[in-house]
BAFI-949561 format. One line per 2 residues: number of its first residue (from 1); their letters; for each residue x negated, z negated, y negated of N, C-alpha, C. Coordinates in steps of 0.1 Angstrom, whole numbers, m for minus. Layout:
N
NUM	a	X/Z/Y/X/Z/Y/X/Z/Y ~ ...
This chain:
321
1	xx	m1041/m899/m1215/m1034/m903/m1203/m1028/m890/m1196 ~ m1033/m891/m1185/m1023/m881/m1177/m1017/m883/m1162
3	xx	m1007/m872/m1164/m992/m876/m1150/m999/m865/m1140 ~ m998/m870/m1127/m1009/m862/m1120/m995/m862/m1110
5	xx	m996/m843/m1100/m984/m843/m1092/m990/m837/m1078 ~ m987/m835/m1068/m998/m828/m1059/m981/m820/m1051
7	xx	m988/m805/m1046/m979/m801/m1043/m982/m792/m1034 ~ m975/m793/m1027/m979/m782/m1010/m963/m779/m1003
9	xx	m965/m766/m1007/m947/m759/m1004/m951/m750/m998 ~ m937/m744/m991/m935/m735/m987/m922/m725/m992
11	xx	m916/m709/m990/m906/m709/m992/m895/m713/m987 ~ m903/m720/m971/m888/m724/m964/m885/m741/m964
13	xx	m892/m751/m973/m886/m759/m978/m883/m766/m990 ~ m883/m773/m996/m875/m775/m1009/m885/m781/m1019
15	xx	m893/m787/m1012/m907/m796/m1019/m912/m790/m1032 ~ m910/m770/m1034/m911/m767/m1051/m900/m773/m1058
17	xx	m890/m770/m1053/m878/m773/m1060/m880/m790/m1068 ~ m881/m797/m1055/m881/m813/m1064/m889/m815/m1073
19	xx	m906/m807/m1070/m914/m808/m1081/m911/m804/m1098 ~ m902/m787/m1094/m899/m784/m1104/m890/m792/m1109
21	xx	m882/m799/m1104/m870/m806/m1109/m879/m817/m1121 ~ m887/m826/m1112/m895/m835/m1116/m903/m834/m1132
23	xx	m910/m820/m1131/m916/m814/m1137/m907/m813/m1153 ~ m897/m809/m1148/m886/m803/m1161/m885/m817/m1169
25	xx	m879/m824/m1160/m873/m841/m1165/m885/m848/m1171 ~ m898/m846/m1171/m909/m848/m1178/m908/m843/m1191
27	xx	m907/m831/m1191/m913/m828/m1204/m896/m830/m1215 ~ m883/m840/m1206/m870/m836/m1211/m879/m850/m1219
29	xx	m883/m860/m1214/m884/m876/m1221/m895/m876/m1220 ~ m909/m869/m1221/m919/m872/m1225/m927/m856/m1226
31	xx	m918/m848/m1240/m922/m837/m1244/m937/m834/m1247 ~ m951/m847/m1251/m960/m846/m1254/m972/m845/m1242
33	xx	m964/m848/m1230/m974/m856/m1218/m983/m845/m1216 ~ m994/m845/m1208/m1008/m840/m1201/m999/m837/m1186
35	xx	m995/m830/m1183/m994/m827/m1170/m999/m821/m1161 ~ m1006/m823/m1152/m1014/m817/m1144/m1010/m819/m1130
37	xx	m1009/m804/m1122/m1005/m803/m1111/m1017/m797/m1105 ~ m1018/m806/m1093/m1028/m801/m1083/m1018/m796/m1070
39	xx	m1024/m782/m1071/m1018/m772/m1060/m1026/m765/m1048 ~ m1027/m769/m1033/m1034/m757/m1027/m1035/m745/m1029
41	xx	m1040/m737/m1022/m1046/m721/m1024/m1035/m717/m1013 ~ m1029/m721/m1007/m1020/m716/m996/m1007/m715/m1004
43	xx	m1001/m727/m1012/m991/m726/m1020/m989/m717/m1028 ~ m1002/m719/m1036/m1003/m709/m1052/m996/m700/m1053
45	xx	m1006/m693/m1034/m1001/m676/m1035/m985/m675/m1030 ~ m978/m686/m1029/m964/m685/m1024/m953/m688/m1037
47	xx	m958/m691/m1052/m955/m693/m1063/m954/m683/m1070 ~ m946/m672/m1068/m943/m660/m1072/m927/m659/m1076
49	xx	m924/m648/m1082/m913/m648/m1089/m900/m659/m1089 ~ m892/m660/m1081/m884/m673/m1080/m892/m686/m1084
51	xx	m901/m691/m1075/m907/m699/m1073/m919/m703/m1087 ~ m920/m696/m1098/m929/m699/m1105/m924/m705/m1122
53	xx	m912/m708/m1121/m904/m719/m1138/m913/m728/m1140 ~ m924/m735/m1128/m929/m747/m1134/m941/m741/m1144
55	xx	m944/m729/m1146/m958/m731/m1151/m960/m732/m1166 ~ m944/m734/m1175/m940/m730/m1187/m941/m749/m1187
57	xx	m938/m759/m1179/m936/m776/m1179/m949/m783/m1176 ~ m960/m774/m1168/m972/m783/m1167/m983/m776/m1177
59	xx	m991/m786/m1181/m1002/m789/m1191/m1017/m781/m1184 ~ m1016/m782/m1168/m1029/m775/m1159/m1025/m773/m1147
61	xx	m1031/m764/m1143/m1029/m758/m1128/m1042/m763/m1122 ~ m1046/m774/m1113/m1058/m774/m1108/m1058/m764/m1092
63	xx	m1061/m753/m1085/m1059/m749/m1073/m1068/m754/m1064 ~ m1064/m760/m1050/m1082/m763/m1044/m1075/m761/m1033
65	xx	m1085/m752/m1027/m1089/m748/m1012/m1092/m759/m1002 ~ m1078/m763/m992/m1083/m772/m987/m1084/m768/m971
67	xx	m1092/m777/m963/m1096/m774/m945/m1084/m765/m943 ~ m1089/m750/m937/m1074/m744/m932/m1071/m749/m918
69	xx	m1076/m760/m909/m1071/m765/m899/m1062/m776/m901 ~ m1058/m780/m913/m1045/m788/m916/m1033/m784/m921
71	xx	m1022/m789/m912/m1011/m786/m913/m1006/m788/m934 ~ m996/m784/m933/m989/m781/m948/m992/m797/m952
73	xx	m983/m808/m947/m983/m822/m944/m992/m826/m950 ~ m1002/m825/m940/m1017/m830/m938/m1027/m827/m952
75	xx	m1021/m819/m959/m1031/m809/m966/m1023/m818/m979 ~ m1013/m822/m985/m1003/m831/m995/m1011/m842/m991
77	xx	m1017/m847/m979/m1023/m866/m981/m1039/m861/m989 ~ m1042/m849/m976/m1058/m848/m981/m1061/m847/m996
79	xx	m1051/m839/m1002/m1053/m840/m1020/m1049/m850/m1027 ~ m1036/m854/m1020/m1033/m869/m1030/m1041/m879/m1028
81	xx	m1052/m882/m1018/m1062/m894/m1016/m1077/m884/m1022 ~ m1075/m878/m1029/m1090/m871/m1032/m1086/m867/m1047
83	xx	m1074/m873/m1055/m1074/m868/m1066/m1079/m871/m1080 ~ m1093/m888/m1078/m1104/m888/m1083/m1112/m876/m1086
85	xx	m1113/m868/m1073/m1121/m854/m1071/m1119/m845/m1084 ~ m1109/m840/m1088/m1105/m830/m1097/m1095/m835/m1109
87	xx	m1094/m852/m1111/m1089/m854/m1125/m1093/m867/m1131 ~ m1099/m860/m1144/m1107/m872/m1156/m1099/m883/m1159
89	xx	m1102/m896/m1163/m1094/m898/m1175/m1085/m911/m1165 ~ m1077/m914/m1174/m1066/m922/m1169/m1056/m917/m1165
91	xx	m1047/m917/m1151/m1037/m908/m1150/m1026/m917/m1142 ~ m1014/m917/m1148/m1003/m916/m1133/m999/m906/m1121
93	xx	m1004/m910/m1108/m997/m902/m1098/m978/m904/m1099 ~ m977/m889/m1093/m965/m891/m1097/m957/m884/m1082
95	xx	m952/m888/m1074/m942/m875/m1062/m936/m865/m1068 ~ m934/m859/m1057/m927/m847/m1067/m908/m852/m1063
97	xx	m909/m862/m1053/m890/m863/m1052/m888/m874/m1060 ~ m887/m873/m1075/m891/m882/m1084/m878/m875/m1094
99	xx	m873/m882/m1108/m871/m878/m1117/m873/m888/m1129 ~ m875/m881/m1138/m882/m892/m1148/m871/m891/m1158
101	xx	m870/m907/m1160/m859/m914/m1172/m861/m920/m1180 ~ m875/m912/m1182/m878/m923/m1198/m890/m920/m1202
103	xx	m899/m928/m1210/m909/m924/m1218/m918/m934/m1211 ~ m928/m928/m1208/m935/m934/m1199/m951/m938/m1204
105	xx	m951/m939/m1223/m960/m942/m1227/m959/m957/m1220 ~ m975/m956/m1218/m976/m978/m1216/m990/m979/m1223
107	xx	m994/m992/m1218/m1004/m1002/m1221/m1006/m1013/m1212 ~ m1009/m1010/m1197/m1013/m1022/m1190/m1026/m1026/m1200
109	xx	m1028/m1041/m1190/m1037/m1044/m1197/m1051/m1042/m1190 ~ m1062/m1043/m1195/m1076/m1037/m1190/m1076/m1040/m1178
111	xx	m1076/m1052/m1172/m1074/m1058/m1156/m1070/m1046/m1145 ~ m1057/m1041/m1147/m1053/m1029/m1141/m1061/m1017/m1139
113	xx	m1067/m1020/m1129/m1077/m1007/m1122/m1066/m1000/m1119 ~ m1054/m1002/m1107/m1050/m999/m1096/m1038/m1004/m1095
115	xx	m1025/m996/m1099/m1016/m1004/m1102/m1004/m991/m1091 ~ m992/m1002/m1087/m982/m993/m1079/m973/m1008/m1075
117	xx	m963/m998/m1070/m952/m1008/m1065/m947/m1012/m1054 ~ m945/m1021/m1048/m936/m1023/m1035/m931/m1018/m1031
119	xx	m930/m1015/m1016/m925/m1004/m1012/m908/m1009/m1011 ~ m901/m1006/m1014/m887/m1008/m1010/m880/m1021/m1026
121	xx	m895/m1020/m1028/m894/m1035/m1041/m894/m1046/m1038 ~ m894/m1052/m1020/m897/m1064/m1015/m907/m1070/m1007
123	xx	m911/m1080/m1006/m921/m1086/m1000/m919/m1080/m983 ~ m938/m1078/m979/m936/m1073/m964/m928/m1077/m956
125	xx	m924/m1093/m953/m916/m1100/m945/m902/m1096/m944 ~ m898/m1094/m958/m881/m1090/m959/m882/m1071/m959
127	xx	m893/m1065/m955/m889/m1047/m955/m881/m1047/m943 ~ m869/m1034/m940/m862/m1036/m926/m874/m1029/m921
129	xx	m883/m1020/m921/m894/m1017/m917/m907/m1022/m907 ~ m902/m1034/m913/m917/m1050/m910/m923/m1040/m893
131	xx	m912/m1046/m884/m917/m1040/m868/m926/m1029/m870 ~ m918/m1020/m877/m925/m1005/m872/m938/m1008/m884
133	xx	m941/m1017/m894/m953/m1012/m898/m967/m1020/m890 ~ m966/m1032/m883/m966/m1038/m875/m976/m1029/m864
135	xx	m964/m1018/m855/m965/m1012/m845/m977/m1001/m854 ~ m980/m998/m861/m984/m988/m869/m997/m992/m872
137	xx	m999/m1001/m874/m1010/m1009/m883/m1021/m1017/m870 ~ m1010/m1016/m856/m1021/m1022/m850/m1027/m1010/m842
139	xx	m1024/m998/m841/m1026/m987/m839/m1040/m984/m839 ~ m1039/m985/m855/m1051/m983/m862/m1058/m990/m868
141	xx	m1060/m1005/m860/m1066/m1012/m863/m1068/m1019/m874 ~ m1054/m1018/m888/m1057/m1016/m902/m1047/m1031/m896
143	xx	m1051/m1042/m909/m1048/m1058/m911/m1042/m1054/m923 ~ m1043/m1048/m930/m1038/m1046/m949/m1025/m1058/m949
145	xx	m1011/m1054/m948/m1000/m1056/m949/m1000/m1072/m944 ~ m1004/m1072/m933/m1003/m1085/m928/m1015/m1097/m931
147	xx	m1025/m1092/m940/m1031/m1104/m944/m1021/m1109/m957 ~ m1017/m1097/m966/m1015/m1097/m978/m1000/m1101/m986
149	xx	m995/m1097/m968/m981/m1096/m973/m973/m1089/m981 ~ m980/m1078/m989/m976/m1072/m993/m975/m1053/m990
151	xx	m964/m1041/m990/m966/m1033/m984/m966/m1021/m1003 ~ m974/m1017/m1005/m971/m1010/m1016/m968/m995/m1014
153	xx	m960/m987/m1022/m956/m978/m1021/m966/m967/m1028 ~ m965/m955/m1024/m977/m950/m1024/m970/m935/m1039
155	xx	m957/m938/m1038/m955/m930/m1050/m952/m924/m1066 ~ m961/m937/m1069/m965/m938/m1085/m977/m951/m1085
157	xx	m985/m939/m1089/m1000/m951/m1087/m1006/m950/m1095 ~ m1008/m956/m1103/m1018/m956/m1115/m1034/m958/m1113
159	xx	m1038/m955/m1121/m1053/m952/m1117/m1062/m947/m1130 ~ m1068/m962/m1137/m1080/m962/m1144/m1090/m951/m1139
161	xx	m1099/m948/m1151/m1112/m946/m1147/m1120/m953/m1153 ~ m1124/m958/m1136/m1136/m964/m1140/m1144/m968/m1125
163	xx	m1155/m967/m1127/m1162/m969/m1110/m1153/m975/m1100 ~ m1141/m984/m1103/m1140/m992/m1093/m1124/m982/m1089
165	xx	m1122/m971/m1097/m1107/m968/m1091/m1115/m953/m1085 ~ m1125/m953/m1088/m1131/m941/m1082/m1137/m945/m1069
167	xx	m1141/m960/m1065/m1141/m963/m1051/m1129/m968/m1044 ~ m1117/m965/m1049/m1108/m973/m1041/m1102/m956/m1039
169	xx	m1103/m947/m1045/m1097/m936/m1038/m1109/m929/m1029 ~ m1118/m931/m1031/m1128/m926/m1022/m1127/m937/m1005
171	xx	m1122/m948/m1009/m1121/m954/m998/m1107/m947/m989 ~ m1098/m946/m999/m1084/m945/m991/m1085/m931/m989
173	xx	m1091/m923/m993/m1094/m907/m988/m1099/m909/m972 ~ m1114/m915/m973/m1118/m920/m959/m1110/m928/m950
175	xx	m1100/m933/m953/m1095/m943/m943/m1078/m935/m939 ~ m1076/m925/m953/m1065/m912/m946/m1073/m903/m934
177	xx	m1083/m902/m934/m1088/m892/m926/m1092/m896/m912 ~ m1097/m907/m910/m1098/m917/m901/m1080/m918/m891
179	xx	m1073/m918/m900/m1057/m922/m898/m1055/m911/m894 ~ m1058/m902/m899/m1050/m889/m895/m1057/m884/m878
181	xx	m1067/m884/m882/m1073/m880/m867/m1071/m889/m854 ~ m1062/m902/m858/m1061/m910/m852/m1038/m909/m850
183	xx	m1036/m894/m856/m1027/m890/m850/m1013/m896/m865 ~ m1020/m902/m876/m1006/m903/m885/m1012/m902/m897
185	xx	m1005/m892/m902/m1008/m887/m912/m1006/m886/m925 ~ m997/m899/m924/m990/m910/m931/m1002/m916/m944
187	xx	m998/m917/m957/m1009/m923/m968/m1008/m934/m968 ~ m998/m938/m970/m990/m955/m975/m1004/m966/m961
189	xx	m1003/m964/m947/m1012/m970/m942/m1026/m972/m946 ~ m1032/m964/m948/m1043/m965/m954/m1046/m966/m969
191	xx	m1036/m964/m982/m1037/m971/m987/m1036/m988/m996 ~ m1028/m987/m981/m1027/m1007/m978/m1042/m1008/m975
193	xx	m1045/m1006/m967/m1054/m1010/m960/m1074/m1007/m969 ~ m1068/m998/m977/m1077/m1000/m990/m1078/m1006/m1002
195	xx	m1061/m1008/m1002/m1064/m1021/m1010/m1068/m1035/m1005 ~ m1067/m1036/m992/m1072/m1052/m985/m1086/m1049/m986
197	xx	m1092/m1037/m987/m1105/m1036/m979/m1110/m1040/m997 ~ m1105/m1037/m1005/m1110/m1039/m1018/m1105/m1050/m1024
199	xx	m1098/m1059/m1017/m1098/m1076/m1022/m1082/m1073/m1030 ~ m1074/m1064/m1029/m1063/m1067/m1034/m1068/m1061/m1048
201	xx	m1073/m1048/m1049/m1076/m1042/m1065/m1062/m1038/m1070 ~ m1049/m1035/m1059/m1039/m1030/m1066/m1029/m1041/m1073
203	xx	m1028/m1038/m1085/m1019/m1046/m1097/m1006/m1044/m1090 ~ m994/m1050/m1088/m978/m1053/m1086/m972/m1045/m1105
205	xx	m970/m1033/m1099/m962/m1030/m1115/m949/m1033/m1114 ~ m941/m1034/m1124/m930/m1038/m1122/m921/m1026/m1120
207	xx	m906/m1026/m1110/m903/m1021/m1104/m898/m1005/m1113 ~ m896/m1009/m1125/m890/m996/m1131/m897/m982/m1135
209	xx	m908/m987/m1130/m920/m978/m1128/m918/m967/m1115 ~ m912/m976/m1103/m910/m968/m1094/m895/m971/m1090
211	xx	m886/m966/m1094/m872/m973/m1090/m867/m964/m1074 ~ m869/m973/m1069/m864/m967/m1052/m851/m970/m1053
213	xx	m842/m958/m1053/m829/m964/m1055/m823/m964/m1039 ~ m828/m960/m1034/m821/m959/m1021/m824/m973/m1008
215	xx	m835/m979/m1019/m837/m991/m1013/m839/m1004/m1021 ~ m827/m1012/m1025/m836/m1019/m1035/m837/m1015/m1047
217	xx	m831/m1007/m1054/m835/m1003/m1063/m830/m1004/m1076 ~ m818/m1007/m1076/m806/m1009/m1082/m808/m1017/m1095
219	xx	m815/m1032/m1090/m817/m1039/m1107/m827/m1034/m1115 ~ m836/m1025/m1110/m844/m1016/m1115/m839/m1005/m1128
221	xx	m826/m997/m1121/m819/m988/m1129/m816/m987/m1140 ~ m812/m996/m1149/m816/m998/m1162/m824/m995/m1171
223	xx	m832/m996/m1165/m845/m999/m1172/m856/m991/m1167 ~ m854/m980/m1156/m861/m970/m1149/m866/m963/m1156
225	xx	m882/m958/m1158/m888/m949/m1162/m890/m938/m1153 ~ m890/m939/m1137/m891/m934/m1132/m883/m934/m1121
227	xx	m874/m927/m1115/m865/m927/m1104/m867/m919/m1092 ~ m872/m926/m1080/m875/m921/m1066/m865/m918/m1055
229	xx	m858/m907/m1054/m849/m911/m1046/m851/m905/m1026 ~ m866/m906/m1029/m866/m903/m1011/m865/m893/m1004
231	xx	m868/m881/m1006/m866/m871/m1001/m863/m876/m988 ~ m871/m873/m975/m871/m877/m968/m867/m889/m961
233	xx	m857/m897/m965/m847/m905/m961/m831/m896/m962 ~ m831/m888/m962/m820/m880/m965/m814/m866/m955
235	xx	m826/m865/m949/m827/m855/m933/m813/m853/m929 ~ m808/m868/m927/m800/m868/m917/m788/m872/m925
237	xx	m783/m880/m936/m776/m883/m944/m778/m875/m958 ~ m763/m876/m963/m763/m868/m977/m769/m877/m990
239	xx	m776/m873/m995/m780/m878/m1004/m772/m882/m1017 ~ m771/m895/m1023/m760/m900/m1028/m766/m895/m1047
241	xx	m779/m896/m1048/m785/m894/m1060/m788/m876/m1061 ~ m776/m869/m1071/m774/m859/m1070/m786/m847/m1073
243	xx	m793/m852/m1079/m809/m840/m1082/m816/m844/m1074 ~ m813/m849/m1066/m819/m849/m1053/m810/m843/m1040
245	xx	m802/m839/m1042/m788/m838/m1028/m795/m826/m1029 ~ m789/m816/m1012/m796/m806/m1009/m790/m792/m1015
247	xx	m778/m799/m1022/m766/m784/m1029/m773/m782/m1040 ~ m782/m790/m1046/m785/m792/m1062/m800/m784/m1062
249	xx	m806/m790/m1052/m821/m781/m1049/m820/m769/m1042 ~ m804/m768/m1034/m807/m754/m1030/m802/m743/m1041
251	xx	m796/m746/m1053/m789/m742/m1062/m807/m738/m1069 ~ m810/m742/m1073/m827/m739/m1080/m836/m732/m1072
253	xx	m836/m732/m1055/m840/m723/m1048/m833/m709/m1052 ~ m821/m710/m1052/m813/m696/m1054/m817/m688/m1063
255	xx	m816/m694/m1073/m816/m686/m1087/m827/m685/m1093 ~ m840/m698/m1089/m856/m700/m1096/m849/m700/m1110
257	xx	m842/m713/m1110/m839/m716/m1126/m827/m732/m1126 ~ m833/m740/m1133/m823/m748/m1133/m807/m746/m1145
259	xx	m799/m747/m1141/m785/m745/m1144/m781/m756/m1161 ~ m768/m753/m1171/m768/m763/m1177/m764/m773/m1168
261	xx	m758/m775/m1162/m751/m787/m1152/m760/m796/m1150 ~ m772/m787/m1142/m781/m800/m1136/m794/m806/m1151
263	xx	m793/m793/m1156/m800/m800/m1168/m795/m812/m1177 ~ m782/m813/m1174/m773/m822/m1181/m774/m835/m1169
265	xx	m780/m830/m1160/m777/m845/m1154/m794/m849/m1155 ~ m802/m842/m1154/m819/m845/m1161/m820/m854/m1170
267	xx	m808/m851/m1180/m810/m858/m1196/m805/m870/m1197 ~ m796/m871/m1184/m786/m888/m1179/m793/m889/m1169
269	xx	m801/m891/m1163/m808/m893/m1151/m800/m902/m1143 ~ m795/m918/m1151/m795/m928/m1143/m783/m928/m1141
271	xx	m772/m918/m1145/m760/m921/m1140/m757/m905/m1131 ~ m770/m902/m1130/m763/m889/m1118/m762/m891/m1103
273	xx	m751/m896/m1103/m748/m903/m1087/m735/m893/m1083 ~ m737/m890/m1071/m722/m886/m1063/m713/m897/m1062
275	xx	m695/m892/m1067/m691/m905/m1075/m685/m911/m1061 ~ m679/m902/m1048/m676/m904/m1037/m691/m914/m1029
277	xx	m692/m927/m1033/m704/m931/m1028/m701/m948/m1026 ~ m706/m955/m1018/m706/m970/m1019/m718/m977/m1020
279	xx	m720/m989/m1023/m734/m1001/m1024/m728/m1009/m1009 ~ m740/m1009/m1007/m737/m1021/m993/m748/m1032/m1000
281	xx	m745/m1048/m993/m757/m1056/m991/m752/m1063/m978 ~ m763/m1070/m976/m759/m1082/m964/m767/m1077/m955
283	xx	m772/m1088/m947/m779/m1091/m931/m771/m1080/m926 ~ m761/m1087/m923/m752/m1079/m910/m752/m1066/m916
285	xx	m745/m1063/m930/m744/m1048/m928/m753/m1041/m928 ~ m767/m1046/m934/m776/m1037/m934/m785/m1034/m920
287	xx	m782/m1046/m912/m786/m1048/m899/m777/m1036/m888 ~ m761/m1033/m895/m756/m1020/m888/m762/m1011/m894
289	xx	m766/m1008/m904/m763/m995/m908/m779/m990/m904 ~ m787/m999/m901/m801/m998/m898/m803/m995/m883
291	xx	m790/m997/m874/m793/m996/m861/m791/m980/m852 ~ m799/m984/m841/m795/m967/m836/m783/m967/m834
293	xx	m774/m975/m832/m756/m971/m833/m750/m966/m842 ~ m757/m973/m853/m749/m961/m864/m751/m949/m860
295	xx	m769/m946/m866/m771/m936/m859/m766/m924/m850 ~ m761/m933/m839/m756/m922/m828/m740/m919/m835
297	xx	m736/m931/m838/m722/m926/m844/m719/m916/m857 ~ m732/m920/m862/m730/m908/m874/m730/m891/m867
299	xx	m744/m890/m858/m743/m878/m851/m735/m874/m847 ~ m728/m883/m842/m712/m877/m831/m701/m871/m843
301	xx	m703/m884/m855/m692/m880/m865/m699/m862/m867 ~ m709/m856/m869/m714/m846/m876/m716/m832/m869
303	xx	m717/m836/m857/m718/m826/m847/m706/m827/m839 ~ m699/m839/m836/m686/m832/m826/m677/m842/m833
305	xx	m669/m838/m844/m658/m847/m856/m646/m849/m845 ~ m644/m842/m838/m626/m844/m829/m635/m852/m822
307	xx	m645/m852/m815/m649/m863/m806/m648/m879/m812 ~ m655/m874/m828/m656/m888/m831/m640/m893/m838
309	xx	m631/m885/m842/m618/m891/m841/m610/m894/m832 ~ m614/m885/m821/m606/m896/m806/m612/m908/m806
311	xx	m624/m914/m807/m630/m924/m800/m630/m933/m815 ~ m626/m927/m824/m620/m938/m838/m608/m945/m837
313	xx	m594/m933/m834/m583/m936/m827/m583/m944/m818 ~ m589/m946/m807/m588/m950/m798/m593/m970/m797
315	xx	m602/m967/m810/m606/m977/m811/m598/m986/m823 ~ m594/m980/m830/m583/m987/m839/m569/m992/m828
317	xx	m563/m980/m821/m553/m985/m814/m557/m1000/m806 ~ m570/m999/m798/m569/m1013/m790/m573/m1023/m799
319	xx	m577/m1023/m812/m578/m1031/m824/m564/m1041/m825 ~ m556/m1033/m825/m543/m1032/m828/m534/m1044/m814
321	x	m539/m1043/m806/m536/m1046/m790/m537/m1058/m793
């Protein structure tokens, strides 16, 4: 068995950092694993002094030369839908904004070609997403989500070998590339849409495989082998799951070494939360906190704070009225 990671960095964003984070927390709860990182030729050469702690935590370096007319982006889908290409065997894909909480020996059972999780952990109907995948899907002509109802998440995917998971990545490679030139460059689309096209090959693993804690993720936590916390839902908001916040990865940028601190929070994975933090549920609130008003009110709180306390003031006072 092996944990398969795909990685396309630069010095000026953080994408080594999470891997390495990822990377470390692997070998903290599964010291015996196969690890195999597949890295471009553009990255490699950018994996130099700071930048190079992972290579003592993975098991193989695969490097491959990909189209130099694709962006950094572009060049992370083209290897994670082609990673049939360059690895044997049975493997878990794995993100690199990931931390691992546990021992990730398994045993599906033979049935499982193609196995991954829900995106958000819920049925397509209930994602706050539904519209925009919708808007997305008819773009590109892709039915996946809406015959199936189901939207899977594209980061932790297991993957047999055996002819039939070697045509379902050979399909979703072709139907990324198709997508991309069609302007999104996005995986998760087309590998819905290869799973419809292949009758529903992908298995529903159960959630603690992929614990999205930032959506849904919560009764997962427990029992998490694997913890996702989203890079990229966090742009604009501070990230509440601390080995992932941007003080913690820019702390491992700094020094090209993880700290005891954060190593100590690797080894607790599931309780490293910023403690200044709340749970929301509900229609309504999630229905605020989902809207462009928050939105704009967060910006205003972020960029002009006296602005956004006059117009807090002001709005408590006629509260008050």
């Amino acid at each position: 068995m092996k944990y398969v990671y795909v990685l396309t960095s630069s010095p000026n964003d953080l994408y080594y950092e999470q891997f390495f984070l990822s990377v470390v927390s692997m070998r903290l709860h599964n010291p015996n694993a196969c690890v195999v990182a597949l890295i471009d030729s553009r990255t490699k050469d950018g994996l130099t002094e700071k930048r190079c702690g992972y290579e003592q935590f993975v098991s193989e370096t695969v490097i491959i030369t990909a189209p130099s007319e694709l962006s950094q982006k572009e060049v992370s889908r083209w290897i994670k839908t082609s990673i049939k290409k360059y690895v044997t065997g049975d493997f878990l894909y794995i993100d690199c904004d990931t931390v691992i909480a546990g021992n990730l020996d398994f045993n599906f059972t033979p049935e499982v070609i193609v196995g991954a999780i829900l995106d958000t952990h819920v049925p397509l109907a209930k994602h706050h997403l539904v519209a925009h995948f919708e808007v997305e899907d008819k773009k590109l002509k892709f039915i996946s989500s809406f015959k199936t109802g189901k939207r899977f998440n594209g980061g932790v995917i297991f993957c047999r070998d055996t002819p039939a998971g070697d045509e379902f990545f050979s399909k979703w490679h072709s139907l990324w590339l198709y997508s991309n030139d069609n302007g999104n460059h996005h995986d998760m689309p087309a590998l819905n849409q290869a799973n419809h096209d292949m009758n529903g090959i992908i298995t529903e693993l159960g959630g603690e495989w992929n614990c999205q804690i930032t959506h849904n993720g919560l009764p997962f936590l427990y029992n998490a082998k694997i913890i996702h916390y989203y890079a990229t839902a966090f742009n604009f908001v501070n990230c509440p799951y601390l080995p992932g916040s941007k003080a913690i990865l820019a702390s491992v940028k700094d020094t090209g070494r993880i700290s005891d601190k954060i190593m100590e929070m690797l080894k607790n994975p599931k309780s490293a939360f910023e403690p200044d933090s709340r749970i929301m549920c509900g229609e309504a609130e999630l229905d605020a906190v989902n809207s462009k008003l928050f939105s704009l009110i967060l910006r205003i709180r972020k960029k002009k704070p006296k602005l956004f306390k006059t117009i807090n003031n002001f709005i408590i006072k006629s509260v008050r009225k």
